[in-house]
C-alpha positions in Angstrom: 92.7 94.5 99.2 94.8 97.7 99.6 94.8 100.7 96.9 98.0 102.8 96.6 99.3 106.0 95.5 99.5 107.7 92.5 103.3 106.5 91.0 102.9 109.7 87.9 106.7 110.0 87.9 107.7 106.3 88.2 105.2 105.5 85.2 106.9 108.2 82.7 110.7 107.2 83.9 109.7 103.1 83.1 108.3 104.6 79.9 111.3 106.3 78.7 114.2 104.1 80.1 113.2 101.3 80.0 113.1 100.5 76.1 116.3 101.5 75.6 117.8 99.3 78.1 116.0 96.2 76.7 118.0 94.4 74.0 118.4 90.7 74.4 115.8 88.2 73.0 114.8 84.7 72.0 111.9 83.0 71.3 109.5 80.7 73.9 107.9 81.7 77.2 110.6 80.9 79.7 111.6 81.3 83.5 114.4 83.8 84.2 117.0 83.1 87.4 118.3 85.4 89.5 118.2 88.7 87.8 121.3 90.1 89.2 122.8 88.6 85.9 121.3 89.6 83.1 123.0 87.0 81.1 121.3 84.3 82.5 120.7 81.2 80.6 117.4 80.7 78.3 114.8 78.2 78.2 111.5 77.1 76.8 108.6 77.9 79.2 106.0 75.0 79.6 102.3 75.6 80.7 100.8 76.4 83.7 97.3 75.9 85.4 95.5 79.3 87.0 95.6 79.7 90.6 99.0 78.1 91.3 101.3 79.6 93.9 104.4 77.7 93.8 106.6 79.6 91.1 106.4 77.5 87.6 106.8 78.1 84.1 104.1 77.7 81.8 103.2 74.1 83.1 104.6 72.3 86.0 108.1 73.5 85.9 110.4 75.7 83.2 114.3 76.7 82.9 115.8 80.1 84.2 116.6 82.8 81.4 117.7 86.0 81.4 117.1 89.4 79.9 115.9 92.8 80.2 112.7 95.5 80.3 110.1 97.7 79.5 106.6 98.2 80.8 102.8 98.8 83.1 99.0 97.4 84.0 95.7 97.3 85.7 93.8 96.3 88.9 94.3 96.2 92.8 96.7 94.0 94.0 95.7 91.1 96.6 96.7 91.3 100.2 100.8 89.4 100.4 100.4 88.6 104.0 100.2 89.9 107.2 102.6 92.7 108.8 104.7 92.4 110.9 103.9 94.6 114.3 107.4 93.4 116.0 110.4 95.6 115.0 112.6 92.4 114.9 110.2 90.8 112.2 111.8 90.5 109.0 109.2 88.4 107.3 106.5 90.8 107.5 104.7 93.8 105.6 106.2 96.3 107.4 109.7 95.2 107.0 109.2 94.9 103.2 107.6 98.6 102.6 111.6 99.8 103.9 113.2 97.0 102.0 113.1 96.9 98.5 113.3 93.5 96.8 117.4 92.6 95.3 117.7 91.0 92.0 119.7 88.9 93.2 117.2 87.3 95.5 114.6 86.9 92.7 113.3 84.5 90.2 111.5 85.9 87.6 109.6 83.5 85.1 107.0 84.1 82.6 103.9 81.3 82.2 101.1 80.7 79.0 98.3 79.4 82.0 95.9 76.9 80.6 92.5 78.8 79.8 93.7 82.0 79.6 93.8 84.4 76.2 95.9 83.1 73.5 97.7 86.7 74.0 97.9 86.7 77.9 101.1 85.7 79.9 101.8 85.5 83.4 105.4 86.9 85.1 106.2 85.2 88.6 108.5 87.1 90.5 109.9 84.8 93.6 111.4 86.1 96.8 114.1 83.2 97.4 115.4 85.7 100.1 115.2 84.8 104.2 113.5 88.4 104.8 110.4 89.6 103.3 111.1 92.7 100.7 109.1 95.3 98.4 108.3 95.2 95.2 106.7 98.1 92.8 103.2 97.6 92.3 103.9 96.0 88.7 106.8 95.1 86.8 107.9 97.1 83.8 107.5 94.9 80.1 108.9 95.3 77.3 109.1 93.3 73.9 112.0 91.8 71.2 112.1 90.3 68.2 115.0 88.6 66.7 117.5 90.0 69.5 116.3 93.6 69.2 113.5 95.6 71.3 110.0 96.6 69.5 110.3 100.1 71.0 106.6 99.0 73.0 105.9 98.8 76.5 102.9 97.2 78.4 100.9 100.5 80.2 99.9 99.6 84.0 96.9 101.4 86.0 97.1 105.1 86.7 95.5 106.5 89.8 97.6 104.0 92.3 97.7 105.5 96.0 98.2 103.5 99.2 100.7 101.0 100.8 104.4 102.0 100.0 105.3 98.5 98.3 103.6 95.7 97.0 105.4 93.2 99.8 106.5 89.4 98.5 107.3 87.1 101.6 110.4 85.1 102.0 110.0 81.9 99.7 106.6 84.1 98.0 105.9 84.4 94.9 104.1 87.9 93.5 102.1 87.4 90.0 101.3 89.8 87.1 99.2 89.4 83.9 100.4 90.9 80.7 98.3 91.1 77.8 100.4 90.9 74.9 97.3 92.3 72.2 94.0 93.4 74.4 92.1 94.6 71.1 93.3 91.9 68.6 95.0 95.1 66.6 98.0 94.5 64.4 101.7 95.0 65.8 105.0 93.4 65.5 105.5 89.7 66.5 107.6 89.6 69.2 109.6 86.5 70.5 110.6 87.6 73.7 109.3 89.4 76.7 111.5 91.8 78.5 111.0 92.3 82.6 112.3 94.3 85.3 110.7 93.5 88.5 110.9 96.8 90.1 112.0 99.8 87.8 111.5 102.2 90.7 114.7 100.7 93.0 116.1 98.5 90.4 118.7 99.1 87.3 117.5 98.3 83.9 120.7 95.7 84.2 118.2 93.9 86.2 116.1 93.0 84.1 115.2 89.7 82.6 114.5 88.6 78.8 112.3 85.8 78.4 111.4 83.9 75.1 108.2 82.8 74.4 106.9 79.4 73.0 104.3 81.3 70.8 106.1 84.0 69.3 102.6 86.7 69.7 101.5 90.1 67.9 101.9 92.9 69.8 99.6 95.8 69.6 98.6 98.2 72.9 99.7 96.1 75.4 98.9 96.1 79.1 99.8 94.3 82.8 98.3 94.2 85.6 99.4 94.9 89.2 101.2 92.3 91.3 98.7 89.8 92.6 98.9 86.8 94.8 98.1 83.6 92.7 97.6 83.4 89.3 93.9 83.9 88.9 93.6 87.1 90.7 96.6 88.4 88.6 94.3 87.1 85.3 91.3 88.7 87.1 92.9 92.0 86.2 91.7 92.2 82.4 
């Protein structure tokens, strides 16, 4: 386990930019492709069990979609992997803290995981890159309904200090809960979830829109840090 620094400015510049850049929508948990194209193809998402690493939608597999964002969450993330000490190592820690992650080299997907809250999703974001790269602690999330944004964004842990980047190995795949309605309090019912991998090195262009299969109320939400399965990133609530 690592803890990292406190990200004060990156957390208010998500919060302010990042609803405004999220507009598309639909409506079931689906994967996203490559985000460098925010225009990306939508698909219903099918369900997955906890504690999976391969990247899958919510079940065994699920389409690519595309989209946009908004969001932050709670927790410590897991150790990726080991650094690499060599300075021709590409595929290690050390490369990825001076190498942010490219949309382009990413899968983003969002899962429903069997056994987990009616209101909790899972995002996958997958490195399909040959080098290892960074990643903020926790993707930014947003919400849509009907093809326009709810104006809410999913608040991630304060108080982060540490490792410069949350690092995602070539062919790894980094995971984050989000909590659509913690407290069971009434909101909007959104149909689609709205993620940008890394809002500190990435445009809001990058982002992703995913629908979900259960359209869900959305009231406070929260996500948790980048984690390296699916049960640690549930662990975070």
């Amino acid at each position: 386990m690592r803890t990292y620094r406190l990200r004060t400015t990156a957390l208010a510049a998500a919060t302010a930019g990042l609803a405004l850049a999220l507009t598309a929508c639909g409506g079931s948990d689906s994967a996203g492709g490559p985000t460098a194209n925010p225009a990306a193809t939508k698909s219903a998402d099918k369900q997955v069990s906890t504690g999976t690493v391969a990247p899958s939608g919510e079940g065994a597999s699920a389409a690519p979609s595309a989209g946009k964002v908004t969001g932050t969450g709670t927790a410590t993330p897991a150790k990726a992997g080991s650094g690499g000490k060599n300075k021709g190592d590409t595929t290690g820690d050390s490369y990825a803290y001076t190498h942010p992650c490219s949309a382009r080299d990413l899968t983003v997907k969002v899962t429903s995981p069997t056994g987990a809250p009616a209101t909790v999703r899972v995002i996958t974001v997958t490195n399909n890159g040959s080098t290892s790269c960074g990643l903020d602690y926790f993707p930014t999330v947003g919400f849509s309904a009907k093809g326009g944004t709810l104006g809410l964004q999913a608040t991630a842990p304060g108080g982060l200090g540490g490792a410069p980047a949350y690092p995602v190995h070539p062919g790894a795949t980094a995971y984050a809960a989000v909590d659509l309605n913690p407290s069971g309090g009434n909101g909007p019912v959104a149909d689609e979830v709205n993620v940008l991998a890394d809002k500190e090195h990435m445009p809001n262009a990058d982002g992703v829109s995913l629908q979900l299969a259960k359209p869900g109320t959305v009231a406070n939400p929260k996500v948790g840090l980048y984690r390296t399965n699916t049960r640690d990133a549930l662990s975070a609530f």
